[in-house]
C-alpha positions in Angstrom: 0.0 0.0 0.0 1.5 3.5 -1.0 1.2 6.2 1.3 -1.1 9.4 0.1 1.7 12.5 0.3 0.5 16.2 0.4 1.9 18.6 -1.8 4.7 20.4 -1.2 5.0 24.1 -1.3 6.9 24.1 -4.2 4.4 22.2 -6.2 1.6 24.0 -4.5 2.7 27.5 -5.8 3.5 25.7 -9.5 0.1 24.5 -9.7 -1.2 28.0 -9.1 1.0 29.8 -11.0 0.1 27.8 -13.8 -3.5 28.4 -13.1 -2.9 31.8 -12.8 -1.6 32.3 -16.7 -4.3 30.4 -18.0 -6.5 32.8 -16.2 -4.5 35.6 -17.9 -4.8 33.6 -21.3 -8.7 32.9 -20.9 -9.9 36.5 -20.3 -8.8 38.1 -23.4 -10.0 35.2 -25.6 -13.5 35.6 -23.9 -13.7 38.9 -24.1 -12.2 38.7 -27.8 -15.7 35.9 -28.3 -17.6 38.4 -26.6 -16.6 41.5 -29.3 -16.9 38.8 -32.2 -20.6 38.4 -31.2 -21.7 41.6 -30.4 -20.2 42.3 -34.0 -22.2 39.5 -35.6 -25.6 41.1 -33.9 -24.5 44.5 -35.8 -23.9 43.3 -39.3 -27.1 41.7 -39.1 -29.1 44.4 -37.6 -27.6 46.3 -40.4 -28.5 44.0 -42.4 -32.0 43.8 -41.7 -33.0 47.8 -41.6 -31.3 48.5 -44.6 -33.3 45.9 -46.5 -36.6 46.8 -44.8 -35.7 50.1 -45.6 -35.0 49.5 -49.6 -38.4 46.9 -49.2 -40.4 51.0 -48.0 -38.5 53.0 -50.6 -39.5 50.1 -53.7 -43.5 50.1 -52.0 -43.2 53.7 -52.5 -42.1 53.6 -56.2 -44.9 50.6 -57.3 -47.6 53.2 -55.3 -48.6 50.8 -52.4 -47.4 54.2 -50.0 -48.9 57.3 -50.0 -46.0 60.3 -51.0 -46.1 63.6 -52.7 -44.2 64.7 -55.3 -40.6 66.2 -54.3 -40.5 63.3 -51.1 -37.7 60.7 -51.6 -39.5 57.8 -50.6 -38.2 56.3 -47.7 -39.8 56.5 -44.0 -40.0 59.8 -42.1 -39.1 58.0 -39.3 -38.1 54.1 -38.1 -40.9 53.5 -36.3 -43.0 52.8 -39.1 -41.3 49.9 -40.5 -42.6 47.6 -37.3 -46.2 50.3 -37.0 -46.6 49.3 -40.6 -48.2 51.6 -43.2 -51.9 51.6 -45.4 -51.3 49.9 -48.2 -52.6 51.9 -51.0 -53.8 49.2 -53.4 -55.6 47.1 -51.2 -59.3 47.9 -51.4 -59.3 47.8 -47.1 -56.4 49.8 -46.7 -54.2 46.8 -44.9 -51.1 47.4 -43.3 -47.7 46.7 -44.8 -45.2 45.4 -42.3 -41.5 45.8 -43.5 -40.0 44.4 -39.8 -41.3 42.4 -36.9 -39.4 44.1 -34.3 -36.8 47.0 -34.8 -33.5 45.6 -33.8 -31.0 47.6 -31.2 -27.9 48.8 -32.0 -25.9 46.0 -30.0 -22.5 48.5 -29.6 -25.3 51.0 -27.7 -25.4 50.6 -24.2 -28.2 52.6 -22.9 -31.0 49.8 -22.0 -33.6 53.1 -21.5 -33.8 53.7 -24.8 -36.0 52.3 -27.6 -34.1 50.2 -29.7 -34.7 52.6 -32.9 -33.4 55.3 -30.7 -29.9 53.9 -30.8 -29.3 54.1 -34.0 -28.1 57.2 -35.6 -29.9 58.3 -38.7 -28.8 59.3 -42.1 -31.6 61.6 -44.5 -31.6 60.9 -48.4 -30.1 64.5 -49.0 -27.3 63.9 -46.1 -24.0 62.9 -47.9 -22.2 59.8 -46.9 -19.4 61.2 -45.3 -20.9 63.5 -42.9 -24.3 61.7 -42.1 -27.4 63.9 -40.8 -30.9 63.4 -39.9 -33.4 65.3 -41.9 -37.2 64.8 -43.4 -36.3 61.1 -44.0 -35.1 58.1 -43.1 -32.2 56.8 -45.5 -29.7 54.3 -43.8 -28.9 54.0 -40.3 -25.6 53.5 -38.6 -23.9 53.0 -34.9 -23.4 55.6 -32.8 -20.4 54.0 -30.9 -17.2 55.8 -31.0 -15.3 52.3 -31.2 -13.6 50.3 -34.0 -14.3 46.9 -34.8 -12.0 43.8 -34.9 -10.9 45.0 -38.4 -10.3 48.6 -37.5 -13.1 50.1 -38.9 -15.3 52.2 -36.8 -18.6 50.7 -36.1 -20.0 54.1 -37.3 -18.7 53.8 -40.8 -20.3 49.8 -41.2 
């Protein structure tokens, strides 16, 4: 029968120490996994207003949304693409949904606000490179102040 030893100190403060650089190891690979994610939740939330927005502008053009002459086409504002809006060919005036639910901005974090408040907003007459709200509702885009994994700003995305 072999006798059950205790561990030395020596091997006691091995053991940690290698516990302790794993520890240092693991954080920034989570926090790395973390980033990746929230950055998968952006593109797609991009993704997803931007094509609900083109799906408004092209109702517009085949007449199924009420505009006036001199408008652009696109929403006045975000809220509409969830509120829906009469469609004009339908003889009872039914609503045309463009999204389910309006996505947050996942880079945002103020929980208080409505998630189409954390987007900022670009107008049709706004030029790319120095986006402003106006009448409209053109493209939206992140308000963060932070760069992505590939250095880009979120804002520019």
């Amino acid at each position: 029968m072999t006798k059950n030893r205790g561990f030395t100190f020596i091997e006691l403060m091995m053991t940690l120490a290698i516990m302790g650089v794993l520890a240092l190891v693991s954080v920034p690979m989570v926090e790395l996994s973390i980033q990746r994610e929230k950055e998968k939740e952006l593109r797609a939330a991009l993704i997803q207003i931007r094509e609900a927005l083109d799906a408004y502008k092209r109702a517009t053009e085949q007449g199924q949304i009420a505009w006036r002459a001199g408008e652009s086409g696109y929403p006045k504002r975000l809220g509409v693409l969830v509120e829906g809006v009469p469609d004009m060919k339908s003889p009872k005036r039914q609503k045309i949904y463009f999204l389910r639910r309006f996505p947050r901005d996942p880079m945002n974090p103020d929980a208080d606000l409505k998630p189409e408040e954390t987007w900022g907003k670009r107008s049709y007459r706004s030029p790319p490179d120095k986006p402003e709200e106006g009448e409209d509702v053109f493209d939206v885009f992140s308000l963060s102040d932070a760069a992505g994994l590939n250095g880009a700003p979120y804002r520019e995305w």
